[in-house]
BAROPA-925051 format. One record per atom (N, C-alpha, C): residue number from 1; residue in one letter; x, y, z. Coordinates in nm, 3 decimals. Example, Ala and Ser with C-alpha at 12.3 -4.5 7.8 and 13.67 -1.06 7.14 Angstrom:
# BAROPA-925051
1, a, 1.319, -0.569, 0.780
1, a, 1.230, -0.450, 0.780
1, a, 1.320, -0.330, 0.780
2, s, 1.285, -0.225, 0.708
2, s, 1.367, -0.106, 0.714
2, s, 1.290, 0.003, 0.787
This chain:
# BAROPA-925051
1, x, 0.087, -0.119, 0.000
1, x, 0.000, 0.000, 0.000
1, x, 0.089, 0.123, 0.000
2, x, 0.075, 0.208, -0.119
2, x, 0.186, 0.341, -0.120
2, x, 0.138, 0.433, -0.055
3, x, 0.197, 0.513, -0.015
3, x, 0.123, 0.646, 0.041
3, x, 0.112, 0.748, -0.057
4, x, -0.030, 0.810, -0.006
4, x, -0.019, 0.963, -0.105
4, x, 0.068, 1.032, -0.132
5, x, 0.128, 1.073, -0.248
5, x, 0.192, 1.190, -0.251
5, x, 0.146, 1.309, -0.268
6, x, 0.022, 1.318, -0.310
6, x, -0.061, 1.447, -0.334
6, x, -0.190, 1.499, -0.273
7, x, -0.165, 1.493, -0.148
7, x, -0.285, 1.482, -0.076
7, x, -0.376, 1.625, -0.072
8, x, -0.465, 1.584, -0.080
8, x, -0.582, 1.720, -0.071
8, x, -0.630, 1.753, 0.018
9, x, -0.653, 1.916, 0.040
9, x, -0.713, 1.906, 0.184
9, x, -0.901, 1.889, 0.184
10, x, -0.957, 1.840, 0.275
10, x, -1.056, 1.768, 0.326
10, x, -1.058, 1.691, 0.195
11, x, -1.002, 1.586, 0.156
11, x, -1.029, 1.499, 0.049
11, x, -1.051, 1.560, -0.081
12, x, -1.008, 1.654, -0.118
12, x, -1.065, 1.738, -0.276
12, x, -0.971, 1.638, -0.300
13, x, -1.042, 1.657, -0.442
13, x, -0.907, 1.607, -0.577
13, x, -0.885, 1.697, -0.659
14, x, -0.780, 1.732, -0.723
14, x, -0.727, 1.807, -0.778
14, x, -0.761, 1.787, -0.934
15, x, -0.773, 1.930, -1.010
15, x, -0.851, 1.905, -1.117
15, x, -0.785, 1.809, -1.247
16, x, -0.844, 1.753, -1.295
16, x, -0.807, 1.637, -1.358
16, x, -0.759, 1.701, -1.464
17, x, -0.747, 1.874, -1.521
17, x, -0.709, 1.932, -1.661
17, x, -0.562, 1.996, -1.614
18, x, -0.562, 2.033, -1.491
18, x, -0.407, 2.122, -1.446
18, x, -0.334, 2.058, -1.348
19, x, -0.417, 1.975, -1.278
19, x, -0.339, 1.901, -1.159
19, x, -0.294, 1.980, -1.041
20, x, -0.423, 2.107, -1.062
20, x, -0.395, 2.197, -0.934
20, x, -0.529, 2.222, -0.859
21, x, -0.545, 2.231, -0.723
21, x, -0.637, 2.189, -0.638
21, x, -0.731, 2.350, -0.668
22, x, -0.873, 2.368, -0.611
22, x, -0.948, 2.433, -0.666
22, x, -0.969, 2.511, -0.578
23, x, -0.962, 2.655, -0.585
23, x, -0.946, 2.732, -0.471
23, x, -1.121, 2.764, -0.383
24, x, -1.135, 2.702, -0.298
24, x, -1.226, 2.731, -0.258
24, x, -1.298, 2.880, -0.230
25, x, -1.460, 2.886, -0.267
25, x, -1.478, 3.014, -0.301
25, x, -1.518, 3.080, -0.185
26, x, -1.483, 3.077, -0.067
26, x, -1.486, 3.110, 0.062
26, x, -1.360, 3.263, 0.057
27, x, -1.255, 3.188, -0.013
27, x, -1.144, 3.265, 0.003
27, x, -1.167, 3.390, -0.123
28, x, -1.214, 3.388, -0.174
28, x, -1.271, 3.466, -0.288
28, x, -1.373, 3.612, -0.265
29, x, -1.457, 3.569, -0.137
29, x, -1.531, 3.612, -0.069
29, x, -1.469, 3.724, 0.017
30, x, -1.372, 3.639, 0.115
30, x, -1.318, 3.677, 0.232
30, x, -1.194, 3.823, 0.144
31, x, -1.151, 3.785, 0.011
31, x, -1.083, 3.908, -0.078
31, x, -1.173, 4.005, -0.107
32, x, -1.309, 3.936, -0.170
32, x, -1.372, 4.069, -0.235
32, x, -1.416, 4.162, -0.098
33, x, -1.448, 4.138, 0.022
33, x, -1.479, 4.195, 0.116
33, x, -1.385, 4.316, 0.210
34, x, -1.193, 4.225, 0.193
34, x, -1.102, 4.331, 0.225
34, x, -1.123, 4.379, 0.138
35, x, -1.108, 4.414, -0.003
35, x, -1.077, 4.489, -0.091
35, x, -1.184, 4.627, -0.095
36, x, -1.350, 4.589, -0.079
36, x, -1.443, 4.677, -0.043
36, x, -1.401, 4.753, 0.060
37, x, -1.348, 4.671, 0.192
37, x, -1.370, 4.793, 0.262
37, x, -1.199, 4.872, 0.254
38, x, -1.095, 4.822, 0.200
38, x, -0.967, 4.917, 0.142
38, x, -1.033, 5.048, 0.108
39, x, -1.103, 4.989, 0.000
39, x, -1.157, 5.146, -0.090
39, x, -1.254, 5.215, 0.026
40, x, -1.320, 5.185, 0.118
40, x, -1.410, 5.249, 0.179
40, x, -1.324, 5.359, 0.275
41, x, -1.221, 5.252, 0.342
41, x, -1.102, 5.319, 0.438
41, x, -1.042, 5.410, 0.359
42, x, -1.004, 5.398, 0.236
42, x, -0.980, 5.506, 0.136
42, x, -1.016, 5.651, 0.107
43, x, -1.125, 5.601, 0.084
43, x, -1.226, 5.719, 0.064
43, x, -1.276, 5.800, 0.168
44, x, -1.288, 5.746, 0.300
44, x, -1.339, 5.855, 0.397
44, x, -1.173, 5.850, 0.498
45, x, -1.078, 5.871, 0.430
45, x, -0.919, 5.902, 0.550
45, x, -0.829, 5.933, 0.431
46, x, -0.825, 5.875, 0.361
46, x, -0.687, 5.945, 0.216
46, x, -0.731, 6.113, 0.220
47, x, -0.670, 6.194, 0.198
47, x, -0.660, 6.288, 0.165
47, x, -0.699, 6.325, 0.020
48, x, -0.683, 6.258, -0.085
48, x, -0.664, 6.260, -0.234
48, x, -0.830, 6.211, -0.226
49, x, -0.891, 6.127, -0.120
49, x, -1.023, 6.134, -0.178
49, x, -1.117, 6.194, -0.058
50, x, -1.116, 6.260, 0.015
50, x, -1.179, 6.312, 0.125
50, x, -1.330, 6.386, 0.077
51, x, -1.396, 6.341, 0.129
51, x, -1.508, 6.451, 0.075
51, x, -1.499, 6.568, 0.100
52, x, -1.411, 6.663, 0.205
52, x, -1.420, 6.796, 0.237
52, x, -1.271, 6.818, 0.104
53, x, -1.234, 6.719, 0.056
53, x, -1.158, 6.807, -0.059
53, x, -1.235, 6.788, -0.174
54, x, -1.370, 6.714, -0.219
54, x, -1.391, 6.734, -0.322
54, x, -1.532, 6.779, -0.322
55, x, -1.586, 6.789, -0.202
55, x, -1.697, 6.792, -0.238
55, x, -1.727, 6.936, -0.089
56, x, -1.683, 6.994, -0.061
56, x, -1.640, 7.082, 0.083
56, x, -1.790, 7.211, 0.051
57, x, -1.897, 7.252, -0.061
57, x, -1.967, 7.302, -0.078
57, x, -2.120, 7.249, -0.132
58, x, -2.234, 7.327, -0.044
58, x, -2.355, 7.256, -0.114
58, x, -2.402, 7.274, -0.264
59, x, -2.308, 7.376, -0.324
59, x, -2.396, 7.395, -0.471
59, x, -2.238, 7.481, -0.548
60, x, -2.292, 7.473, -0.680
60, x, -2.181, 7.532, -0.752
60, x, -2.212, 7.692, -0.760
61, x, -2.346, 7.749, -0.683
61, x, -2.370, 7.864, -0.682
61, x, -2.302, 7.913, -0.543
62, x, -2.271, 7.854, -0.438
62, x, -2.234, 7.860, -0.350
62, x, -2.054, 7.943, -0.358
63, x, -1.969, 7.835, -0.436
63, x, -1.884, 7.859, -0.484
63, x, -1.870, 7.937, -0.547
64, x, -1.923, 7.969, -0.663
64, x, -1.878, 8.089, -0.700
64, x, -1.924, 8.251, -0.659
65, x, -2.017, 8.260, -0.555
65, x, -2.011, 8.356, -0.452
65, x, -1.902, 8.358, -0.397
66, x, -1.832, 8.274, -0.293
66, x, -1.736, 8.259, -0.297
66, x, -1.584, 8.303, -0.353
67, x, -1.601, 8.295, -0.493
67, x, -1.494, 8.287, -0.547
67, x, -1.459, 8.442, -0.607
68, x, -1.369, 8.504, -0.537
68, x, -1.370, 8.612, -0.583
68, x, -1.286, 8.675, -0.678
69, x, -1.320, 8.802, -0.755
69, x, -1.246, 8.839, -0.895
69, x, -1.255, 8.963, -0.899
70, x, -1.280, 9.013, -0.783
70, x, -1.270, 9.208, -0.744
70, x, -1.283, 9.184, -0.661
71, x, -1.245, 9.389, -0.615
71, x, -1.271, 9.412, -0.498
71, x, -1.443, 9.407, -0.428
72, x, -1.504, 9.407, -0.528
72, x, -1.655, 9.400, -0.491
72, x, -1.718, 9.272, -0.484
73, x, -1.630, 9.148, -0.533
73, x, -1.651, 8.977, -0.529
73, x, -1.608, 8.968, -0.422
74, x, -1.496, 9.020, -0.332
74, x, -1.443, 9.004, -0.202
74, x, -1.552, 9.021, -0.105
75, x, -1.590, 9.147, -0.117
75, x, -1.698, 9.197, -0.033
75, x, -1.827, 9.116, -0.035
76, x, -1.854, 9.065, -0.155
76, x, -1.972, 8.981, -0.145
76, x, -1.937, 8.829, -0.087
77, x, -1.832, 8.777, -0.137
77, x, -1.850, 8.661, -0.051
77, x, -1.800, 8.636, 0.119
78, x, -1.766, 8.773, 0.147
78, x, -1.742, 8.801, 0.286
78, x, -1.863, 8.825, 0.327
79, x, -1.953, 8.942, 0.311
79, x, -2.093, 8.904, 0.337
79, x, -2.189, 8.851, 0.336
80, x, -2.173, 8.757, 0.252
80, x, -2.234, 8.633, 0.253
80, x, -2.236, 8.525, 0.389
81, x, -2.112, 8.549, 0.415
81, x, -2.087, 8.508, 0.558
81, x, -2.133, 8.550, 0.706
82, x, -2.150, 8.692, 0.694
82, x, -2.142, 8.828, 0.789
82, x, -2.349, 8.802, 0.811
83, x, -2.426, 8.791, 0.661
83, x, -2.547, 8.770, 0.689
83, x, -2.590, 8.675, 0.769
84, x, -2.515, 8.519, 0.703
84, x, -2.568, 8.404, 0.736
84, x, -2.517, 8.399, 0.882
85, x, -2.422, 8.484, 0.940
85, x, -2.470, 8.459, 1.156
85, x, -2.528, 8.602, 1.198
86, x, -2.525, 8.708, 1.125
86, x, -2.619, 8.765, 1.269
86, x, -2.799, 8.817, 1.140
87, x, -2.764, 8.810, 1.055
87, x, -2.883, 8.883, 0.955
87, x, -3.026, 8.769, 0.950
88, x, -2.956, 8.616, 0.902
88, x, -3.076, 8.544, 0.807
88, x, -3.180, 8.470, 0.920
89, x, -3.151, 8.503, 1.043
89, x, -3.240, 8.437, 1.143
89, x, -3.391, 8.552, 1.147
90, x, -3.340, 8.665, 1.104
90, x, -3.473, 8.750, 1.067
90, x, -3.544, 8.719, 0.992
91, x, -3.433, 8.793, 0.845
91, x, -3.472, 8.805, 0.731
91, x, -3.438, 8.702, 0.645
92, x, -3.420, 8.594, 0.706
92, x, -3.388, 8.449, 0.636
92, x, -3.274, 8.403, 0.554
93, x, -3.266, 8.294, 0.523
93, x, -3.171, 8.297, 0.396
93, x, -3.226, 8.352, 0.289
94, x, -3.324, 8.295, 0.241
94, x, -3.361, 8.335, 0.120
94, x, -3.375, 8.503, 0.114
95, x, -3.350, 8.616, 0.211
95, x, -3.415, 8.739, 0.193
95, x, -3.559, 8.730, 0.199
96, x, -3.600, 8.688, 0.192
96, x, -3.786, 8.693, 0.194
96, x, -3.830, 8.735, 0.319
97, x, -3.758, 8.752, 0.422
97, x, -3.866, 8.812, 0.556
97, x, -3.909, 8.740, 0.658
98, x, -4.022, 8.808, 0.708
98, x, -4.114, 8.761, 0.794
98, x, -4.221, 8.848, 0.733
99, x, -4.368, 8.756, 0.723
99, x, -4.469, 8.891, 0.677
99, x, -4.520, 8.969, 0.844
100, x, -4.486, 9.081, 0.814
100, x, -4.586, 9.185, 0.865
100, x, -4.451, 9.223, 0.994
101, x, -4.357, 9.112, 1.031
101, x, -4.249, 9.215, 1.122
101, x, -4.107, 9.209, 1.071
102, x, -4.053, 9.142, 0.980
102, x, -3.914, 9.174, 0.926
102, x, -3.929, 9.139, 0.806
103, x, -3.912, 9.302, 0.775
103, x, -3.941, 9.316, 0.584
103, x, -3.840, 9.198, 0.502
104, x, -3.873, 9.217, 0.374
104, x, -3.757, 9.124, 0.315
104, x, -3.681, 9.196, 0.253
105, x, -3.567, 9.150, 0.221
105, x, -3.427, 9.212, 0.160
105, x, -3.423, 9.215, -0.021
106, x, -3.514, 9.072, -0.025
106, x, -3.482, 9.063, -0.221
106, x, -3.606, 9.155, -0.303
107, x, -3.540, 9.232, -0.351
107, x, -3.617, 9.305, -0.427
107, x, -3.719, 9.394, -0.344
108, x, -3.642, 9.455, -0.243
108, x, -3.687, 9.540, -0.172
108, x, -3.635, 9.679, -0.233
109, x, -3.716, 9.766, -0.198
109, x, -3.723, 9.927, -0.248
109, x, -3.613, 9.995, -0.143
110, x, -3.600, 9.944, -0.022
110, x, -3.507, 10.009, 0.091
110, x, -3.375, 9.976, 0.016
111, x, -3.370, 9.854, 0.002
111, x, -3.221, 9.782, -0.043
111, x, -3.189, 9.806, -0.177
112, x, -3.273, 9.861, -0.289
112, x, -3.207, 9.884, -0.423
112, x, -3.234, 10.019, -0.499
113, x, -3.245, 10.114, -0.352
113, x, -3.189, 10.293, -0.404
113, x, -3.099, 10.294, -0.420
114, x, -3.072, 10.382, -0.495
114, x, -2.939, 10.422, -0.622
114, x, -2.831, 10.451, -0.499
115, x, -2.815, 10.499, -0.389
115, x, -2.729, 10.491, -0.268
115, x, -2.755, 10.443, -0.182
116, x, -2.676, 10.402, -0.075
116, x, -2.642, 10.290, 0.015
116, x, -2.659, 10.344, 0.167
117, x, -2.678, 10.491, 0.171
117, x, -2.661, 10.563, 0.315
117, x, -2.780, 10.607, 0.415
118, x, -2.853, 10.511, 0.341
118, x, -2.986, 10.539, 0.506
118, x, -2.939, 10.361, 0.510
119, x, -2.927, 10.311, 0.456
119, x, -2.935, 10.184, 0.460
119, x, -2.787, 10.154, 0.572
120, x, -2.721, 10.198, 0.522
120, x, -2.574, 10.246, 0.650
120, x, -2.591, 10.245, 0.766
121, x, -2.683, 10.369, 0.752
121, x, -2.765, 10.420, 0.880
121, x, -2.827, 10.338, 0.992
122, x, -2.922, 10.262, 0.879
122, x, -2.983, 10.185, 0.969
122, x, -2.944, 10.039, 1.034
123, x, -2.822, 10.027, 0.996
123, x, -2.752, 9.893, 1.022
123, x, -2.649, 9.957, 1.124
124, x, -2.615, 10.073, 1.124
124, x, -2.528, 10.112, 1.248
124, x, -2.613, 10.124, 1.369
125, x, -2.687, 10.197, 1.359
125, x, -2.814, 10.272, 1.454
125, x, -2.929, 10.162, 1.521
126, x, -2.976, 10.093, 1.372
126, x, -3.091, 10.003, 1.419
126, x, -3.174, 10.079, 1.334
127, x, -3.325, 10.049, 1.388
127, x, -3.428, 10.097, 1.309
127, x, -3.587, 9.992, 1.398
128, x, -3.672, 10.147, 1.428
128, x, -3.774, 10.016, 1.521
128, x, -3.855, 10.137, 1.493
129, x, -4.007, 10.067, 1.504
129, x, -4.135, 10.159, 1.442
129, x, -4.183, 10.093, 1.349
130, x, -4.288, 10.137, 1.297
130, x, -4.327, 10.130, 1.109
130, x, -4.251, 10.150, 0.986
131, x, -4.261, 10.077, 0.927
131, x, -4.223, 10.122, 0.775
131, x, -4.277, 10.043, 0.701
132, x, -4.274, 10.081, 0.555
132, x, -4.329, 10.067, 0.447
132, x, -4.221, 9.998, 0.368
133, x, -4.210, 9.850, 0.303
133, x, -4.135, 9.788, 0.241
133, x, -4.236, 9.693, 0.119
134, x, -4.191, 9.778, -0.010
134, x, -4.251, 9.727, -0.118
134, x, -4.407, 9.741, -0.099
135, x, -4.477, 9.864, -0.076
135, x, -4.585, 9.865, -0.040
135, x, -4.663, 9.801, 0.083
136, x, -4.590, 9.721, 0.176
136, x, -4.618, 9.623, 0.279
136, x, -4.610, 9.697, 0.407
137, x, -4.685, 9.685, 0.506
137, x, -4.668, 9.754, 0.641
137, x, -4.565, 9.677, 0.730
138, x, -4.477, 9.711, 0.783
138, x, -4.389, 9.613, 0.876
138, x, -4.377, 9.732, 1.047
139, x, -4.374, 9.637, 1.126
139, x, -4.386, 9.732, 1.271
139, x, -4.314, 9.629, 1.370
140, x, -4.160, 9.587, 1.290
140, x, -4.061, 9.498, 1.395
140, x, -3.968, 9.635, 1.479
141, x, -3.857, 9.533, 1.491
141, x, -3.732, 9.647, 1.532
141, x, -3.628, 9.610, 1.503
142, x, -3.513, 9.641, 1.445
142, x, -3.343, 9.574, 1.418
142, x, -3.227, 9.645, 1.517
143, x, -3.179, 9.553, 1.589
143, x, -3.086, 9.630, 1.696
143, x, -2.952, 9.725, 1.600
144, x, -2.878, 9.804, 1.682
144, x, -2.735, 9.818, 1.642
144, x, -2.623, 9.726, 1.635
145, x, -2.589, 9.761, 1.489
145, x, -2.493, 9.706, 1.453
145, x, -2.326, 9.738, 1.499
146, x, -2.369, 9.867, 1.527
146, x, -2.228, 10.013, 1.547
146, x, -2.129, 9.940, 1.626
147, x, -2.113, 9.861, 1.726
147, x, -2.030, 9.810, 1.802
147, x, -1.977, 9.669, 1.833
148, x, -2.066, 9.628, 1.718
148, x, -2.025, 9.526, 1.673
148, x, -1.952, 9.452, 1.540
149, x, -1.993, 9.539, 1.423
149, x, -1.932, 9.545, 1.302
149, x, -1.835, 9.614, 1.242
150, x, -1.727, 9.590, 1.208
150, x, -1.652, 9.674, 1.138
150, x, -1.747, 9.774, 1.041
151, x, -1.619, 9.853, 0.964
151, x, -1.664, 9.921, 0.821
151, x, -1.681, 9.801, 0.749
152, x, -1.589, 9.707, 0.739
152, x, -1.563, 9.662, 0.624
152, x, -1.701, 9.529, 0.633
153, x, -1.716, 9.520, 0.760
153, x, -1.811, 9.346, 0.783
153, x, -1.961, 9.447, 0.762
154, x, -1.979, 9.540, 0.787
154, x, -2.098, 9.649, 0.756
154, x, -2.085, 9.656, 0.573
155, x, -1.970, 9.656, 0.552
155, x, -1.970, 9.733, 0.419
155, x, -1.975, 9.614, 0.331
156, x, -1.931, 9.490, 0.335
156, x, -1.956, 9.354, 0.338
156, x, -2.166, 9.297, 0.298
157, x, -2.189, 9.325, 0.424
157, x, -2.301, 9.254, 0.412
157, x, -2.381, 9.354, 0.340
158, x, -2.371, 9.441, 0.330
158, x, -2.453, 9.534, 0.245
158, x, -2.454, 9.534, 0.113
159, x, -2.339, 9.500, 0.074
159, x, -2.295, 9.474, -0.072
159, x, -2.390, 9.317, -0.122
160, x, -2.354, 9.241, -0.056
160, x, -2.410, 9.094, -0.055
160, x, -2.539, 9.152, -0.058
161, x, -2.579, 9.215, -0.003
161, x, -2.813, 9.183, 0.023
161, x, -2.776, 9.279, -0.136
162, x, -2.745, 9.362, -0.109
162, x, -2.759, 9.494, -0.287
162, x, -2.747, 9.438, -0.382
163, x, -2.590, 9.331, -0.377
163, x, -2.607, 9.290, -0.525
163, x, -2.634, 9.126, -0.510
164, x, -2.683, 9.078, -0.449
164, x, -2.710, 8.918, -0.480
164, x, -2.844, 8.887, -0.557
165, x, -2.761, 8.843, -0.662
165, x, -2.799, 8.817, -0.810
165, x, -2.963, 8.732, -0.746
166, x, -2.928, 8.621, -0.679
166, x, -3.007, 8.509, -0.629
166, x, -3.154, 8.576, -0.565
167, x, -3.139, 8.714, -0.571
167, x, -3.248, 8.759, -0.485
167, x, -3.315, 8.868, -0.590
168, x, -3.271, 8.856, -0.732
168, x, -3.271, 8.993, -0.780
168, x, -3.261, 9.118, -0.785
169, x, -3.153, 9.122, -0.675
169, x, -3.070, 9.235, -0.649
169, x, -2.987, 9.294, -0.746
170, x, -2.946, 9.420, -0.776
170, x, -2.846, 9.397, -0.872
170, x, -2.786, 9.595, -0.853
171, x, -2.809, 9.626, -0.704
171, x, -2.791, 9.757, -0.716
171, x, -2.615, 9.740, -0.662
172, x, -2.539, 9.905, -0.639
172, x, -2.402, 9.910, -0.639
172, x, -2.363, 9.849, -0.468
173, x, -2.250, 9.785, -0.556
173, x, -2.141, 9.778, -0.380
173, x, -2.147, 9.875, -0.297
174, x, -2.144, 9.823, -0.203
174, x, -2.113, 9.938, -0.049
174, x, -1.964, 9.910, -0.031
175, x, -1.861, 10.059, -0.025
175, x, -1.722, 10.066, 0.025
175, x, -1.709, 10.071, 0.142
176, x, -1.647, 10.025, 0.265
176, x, -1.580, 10.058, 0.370
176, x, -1.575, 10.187, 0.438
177, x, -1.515, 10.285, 0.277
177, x, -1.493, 10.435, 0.310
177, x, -1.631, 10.485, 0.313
178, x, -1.763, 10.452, 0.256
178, x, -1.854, 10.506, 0.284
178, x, -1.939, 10.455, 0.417
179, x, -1.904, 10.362, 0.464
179, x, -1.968, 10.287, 0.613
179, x, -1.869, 10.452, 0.696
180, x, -1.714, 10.363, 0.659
180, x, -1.656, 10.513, 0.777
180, x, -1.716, 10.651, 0.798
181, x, -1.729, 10.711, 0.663
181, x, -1.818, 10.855, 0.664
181, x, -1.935, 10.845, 0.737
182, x, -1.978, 10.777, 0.727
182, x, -2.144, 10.759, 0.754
182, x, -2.141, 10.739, 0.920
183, x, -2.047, 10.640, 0.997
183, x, -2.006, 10.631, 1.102
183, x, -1.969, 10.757, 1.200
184, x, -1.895, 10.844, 1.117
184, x, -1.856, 10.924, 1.198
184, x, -1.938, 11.030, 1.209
185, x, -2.056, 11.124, 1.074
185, x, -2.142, 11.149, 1.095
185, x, -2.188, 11.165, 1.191
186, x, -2.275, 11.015, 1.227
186, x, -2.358, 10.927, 1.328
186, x, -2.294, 10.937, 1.478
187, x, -2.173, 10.974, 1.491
187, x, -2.114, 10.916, 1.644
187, x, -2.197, 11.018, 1.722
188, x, -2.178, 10.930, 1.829
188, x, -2.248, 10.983, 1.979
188, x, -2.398, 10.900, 1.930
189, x, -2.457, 10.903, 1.873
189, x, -2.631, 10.878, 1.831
189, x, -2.610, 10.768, 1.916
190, x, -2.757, 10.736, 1.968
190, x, -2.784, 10.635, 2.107
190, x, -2.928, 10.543, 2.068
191, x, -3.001, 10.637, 1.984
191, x, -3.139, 10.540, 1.954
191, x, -3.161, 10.518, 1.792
192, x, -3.206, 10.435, 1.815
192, x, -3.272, 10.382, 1.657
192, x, -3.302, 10.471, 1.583
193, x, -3.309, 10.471, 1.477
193, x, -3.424, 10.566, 1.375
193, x, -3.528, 10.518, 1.370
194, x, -3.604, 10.625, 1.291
194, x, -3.722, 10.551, 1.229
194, x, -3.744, 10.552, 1.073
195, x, -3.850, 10.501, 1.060
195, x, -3.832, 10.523, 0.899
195, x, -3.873, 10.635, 0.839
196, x, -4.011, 10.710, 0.907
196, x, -3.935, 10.846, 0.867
196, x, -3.838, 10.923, 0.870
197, x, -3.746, 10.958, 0.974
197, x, -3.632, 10.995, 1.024
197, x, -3.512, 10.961, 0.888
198, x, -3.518, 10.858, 0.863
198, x, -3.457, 10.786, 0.746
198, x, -3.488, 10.885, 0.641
199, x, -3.598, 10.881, 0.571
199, x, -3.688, 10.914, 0.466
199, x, -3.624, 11.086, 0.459
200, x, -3.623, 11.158, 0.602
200, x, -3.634, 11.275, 0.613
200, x, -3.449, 11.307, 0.520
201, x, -3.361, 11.199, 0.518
201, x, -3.242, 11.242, 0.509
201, x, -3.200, 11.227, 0.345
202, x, -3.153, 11.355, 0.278
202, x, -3.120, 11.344, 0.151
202, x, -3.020, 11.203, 0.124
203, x, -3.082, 11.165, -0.001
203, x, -3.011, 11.024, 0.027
203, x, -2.888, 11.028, -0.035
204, x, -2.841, 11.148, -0.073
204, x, -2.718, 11.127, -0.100
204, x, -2.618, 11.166, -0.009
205, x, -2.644, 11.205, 0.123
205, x, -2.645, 11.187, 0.243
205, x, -2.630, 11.061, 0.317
């Protein structure tokens, strides 16, 4: 009686065309499964595929607010920023408001006069009472901004509500140097305006 020389494990026999044993498809399994999760470990820790490097924004409109190509693209996608923490909890993201106590910003008559300086005004100062926005009655109040905003984070978000395309805005940038003028004007002032008070001031003023 000879002994095996080619023994198989749990009794396989080896294929009768190559004379090589048949890889069980367990092990086939147990590959395709590292290999899934390689790429998974891949994809959420490599750097080269991270989602905050390829995918780090919700929209391609987002980005190119963002992306700036003047001095007046600077200002807008800085205010873009400057709205979305102390402005859009009012007047929303979208600009649209509140009906009847915080007017809206898009395609508002306050926000797209040919100058920028009651609107200055009222973001340094505040503004509480009545007013009239797009024919609409509104009777909220908006605190001061004066001691909390720069020129430039004032001069920033103003630009953003004036010219954001997304709202049909499309009036001029607000400069820095005109927040400063307007600032110093204003110093010492302690209460809100109103909207007449506003109304009363030449607006090229």
């Amino acid at each position: 009686m000879s002994a095996d020389l080619n023994p198989t494990p749990n009794g396989g026999d080896p294929d009768p065309g190559t004379g090589q044993l048949p890889v069980p498809v367990l092990l086939f399994v147990v590959l395709g499964l590292l290999g899934y999760w390689g790429m998974r470990h891949l994809d959420g820790h490599a750097g080269g595929f991270h989602a905050r490097v390829y995918d780090p924004y919700p929209s391609l409109a987002y980005v190119s607010a963002l992306h700036p190509r003047s001095d007046a693209d600077v200002l807008f996608a800085s205010g873009r920023r400057v709205y979305d923490i102390y402005c859009s909890v009012c007047h929303q993201p979208t600009g649209q408001g509140i009906t009847g106590q915080f007017p809206p910003l898009a395609g508002a008559d306050w926000v797209l006069f040919d100058t920028p300086y009651r609107k200055i005004r009222l973001v340094l100062d505040g503004i509480q009472g009545p007013m009239v926005v797009n024919g609409q009655n509104y009777n909220g109040a908006m605190p001061p901004w004066r001691d909390l905003l720069t020129d430039e984070e004032i001069a920033a978000v103003l630009t953003y509500i004036r010219a954001n395309p997304a709202w049909g805005n499309d009036a001029s940038p607000v400069s820095p140097e005109q927040v400063g003028t307007i600032r110093e004007q204003t110093a010492g002032r302690v209460t809100a305006w109103s909207a007449a008070e506003l109304l009363q001031i030449p607006p090229n003023q």
